[in-house]
N, C-alpha and C positions, 0 to 999 in steps of 0.2 A: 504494500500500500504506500504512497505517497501521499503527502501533504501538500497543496499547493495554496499558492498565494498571487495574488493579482492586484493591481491598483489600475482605474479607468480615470484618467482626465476629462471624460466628454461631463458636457453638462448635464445630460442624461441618461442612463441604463434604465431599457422599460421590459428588457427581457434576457435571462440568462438561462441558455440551453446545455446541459449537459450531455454527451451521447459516448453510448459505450460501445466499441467494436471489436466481435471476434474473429476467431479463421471462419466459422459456417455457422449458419443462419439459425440451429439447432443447439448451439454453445450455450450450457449455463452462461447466465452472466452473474459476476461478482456483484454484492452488495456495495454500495457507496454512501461513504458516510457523510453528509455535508455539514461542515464546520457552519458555526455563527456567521450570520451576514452583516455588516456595518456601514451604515449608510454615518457621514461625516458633513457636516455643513461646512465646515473648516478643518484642512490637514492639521496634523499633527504634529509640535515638534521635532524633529529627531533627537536621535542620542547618540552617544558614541562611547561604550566601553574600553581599556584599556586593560590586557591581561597580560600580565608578566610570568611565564613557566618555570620553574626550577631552581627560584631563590640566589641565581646565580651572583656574584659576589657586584660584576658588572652591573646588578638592576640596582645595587645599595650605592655605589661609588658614582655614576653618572644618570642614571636615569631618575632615582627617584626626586633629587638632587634638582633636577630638571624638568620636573613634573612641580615640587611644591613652588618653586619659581613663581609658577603661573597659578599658581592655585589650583591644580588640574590632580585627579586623583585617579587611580589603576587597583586593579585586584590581583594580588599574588599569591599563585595556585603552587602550594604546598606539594613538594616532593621529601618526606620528614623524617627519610632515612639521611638525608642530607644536611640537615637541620641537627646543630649539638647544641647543647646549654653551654651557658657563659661563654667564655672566650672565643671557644670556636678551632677546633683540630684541622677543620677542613677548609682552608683559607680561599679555597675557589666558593664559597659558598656563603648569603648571611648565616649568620649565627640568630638566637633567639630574643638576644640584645635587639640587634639591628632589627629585627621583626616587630618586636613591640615598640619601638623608637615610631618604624613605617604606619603601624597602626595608630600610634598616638597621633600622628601626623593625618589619620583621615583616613589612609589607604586601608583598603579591604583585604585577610584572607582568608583562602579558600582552599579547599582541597584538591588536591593532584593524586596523590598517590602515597600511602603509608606506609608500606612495607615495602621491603628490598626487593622491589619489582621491577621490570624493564620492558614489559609488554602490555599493552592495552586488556581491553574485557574480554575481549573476543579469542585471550590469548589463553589458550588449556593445560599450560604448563605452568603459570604465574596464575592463571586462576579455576583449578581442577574443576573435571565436570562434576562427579559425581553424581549424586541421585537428582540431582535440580539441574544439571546445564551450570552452574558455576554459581548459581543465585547466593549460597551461603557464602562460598570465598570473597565474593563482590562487596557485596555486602557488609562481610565484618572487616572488608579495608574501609571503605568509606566510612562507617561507625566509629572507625578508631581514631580517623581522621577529624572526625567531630569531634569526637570525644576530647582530643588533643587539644582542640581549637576551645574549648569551654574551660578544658584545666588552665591553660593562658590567660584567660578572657575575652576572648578575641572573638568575641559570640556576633558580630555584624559577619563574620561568614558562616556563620553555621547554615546548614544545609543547602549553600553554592558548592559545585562542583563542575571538574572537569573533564573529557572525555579524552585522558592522558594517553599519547603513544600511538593510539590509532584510531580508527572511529568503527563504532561495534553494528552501527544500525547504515549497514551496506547491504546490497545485493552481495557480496563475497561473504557475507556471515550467515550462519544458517538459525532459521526462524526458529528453532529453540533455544539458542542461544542467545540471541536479538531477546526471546520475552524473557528470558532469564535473567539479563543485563536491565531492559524493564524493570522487574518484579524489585530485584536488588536495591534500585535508587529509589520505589514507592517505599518499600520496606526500610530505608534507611531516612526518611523523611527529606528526601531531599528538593530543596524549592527548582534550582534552575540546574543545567549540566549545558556549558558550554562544549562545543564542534568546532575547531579549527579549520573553519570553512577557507577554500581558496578567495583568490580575488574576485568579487564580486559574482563568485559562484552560485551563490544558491539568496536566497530573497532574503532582506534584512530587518524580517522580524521575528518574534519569539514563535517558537512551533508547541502546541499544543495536541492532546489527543485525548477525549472525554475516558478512558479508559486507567490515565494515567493522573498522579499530582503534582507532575513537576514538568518544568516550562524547559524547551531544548533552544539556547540562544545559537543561534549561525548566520553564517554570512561575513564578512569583510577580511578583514588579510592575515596570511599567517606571514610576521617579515622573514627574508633569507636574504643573504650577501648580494643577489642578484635584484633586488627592490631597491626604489628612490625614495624620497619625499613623496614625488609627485604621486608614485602609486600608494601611500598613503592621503594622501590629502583627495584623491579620487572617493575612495571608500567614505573619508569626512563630509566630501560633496556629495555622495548620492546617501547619505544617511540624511544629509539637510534637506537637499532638494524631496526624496521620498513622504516626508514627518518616519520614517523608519529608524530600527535599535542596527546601530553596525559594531563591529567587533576589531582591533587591532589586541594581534598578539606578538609579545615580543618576547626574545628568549635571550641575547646577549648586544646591548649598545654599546659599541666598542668605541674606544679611541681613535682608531686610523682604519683603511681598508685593509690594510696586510695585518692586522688585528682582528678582524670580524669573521668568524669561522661559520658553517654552512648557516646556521637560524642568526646570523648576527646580521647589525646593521652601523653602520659609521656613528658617531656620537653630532658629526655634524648635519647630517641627514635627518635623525630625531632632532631635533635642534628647531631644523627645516619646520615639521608637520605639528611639531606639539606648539611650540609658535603662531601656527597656521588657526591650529584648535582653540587655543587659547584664544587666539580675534574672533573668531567664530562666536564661543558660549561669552564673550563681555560685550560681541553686538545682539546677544540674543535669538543668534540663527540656528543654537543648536546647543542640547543639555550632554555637559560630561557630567555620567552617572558612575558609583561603584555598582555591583552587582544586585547588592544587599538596597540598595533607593532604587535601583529600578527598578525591580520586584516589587516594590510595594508602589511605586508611582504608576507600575502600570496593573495594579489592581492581584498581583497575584495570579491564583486562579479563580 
């Protein structure tokens, strides 16, 4: 099943046709579910999230640095095998200082990944099937994930999450595993589970499914060395121009380009778009949300 989404600029829709077709004229046809319809007399702002992956040492030294600047806030998705108390052993890494400093400052976190894991949901090694499809191992990482997140106080993420590693709700997963990975994030209460959606891949608003309680954010860029400014500040323009939610994810804002390794991006380049964003949300063309205020500004579920 897909979800689809559409937006009509005409002044009026007076009829929407649906049609389903198979190989022969004799085909069951699949049930369809249709989502809520919303008629707006005026778009809606957009937004624009900011997710930083993996705690890297890079997002404490340049980027957050360069976010409070502007007043501009990001959610950083916990990887907490990574994550030491006090000092900090793993100097490629924040430490739990630097995390509570980032929170104190506004920023949101959230959960990535708990345990000494290296493969996404959909991974049966890092998350056995057993009797459910993986629903228990999924499950007691994100719970512990929270759980972490509450011994902290760091409760503005609790029940954000992200879909670490790989993305589990493809056509290459198979649908017991897909509701498996489902069942896991209702069962672990969780509000939203961001997808590291490509560049302006897929529509940029929250996905929903009356089946489920938690909202799937996708759409806007995941950065790599081979990204500008410009293909961020694209993602910024079509979350404005839409009223739609878009997503930038970053994983290391480097110093120089012979510094920035495959998910990295120049430090002058960030520089470039969060500048960009920044003029944006003080002319009032567009809201930078954490995870945890968008969720409740746009109503939950």
């Amino acid at each position: 099943g897909a979800t689809l989404a559409s937006m009509f600029d005409e002044e009026r829709i007076s009829k929407i046709r649906i049609t389903i077709t198979s190989g022969s004229s004799s085909a069951a046809k699949s049930p369809v579910y249709i989502g809520p319809i919303k008629v707006d007399n005026q778009r809606k702002k957009g937004s624009i999230l900011i997710y930083a992956d993996g705690e890297y040492i890079e997002q404490n030294k340049y980027l957050l640095p360069l976010l409070d600047r502007y007043g501009l806030k990001a959610n950083l998705a916990l990887t907490n095998i990574n994550v030491v108390a006090g000092a900090g052993a793993q100097t490629n890494y924040m430490n739990e200082t630097s995390l509570a400093a980032a929170y104190a400052n506004g920023h949101t976190l959230v959960h990535h990944t708990y345990g000494n894991f290296t493969h996404g949901w959909d991974n049966t090694t890092d998350y056995p099937n057993g009797a459910d499809n993986g629903q228990t191992a999924i499950y007691n990482d994100i719970a512990a994930g929270f759980n972490y997140l509450s011994t902290k106080g760091w409760t503005r993420g609790i029940g954000h999450c992200v879909s670490g590693y790989s993305e589990a709700f493809t056509a290459t997963v198979a649908n017991a595993r897909q509701l498996a990975v489902s069942a896991a994030l209702t069962q672990a209460g969780v509000k939203t589970c961001r997808v590291g959606s490509s560049y302006l891949g897929a529509q940029l608003t929250p996905v929903a499914h009356p089946n489920v309680n938690w909202r799937r954010f996708c759409g806007g860029i995941q950065i790599t060395n081979t990204h500008t400014a410009a293909d961020v500040i694209a993602v910024i323009d079509a979350a404005a121009q839409r009223g739609e939610l878009g997503t930038i994810l970053l994983h290391h804002p480097a110093v120089n380009t012979a510094a920035a390794p495959a998910l990295g991006m120049t430090l002058a380049d960030c520089a470039v778009w969060v500048e960009y964003l920044a003029a944006m949300v003080d002319s009032g063309q567009i809201i930078n949300d954490t995870v945890d205020s968008a969720y409740t500004r746009l109503g939950g579920i």
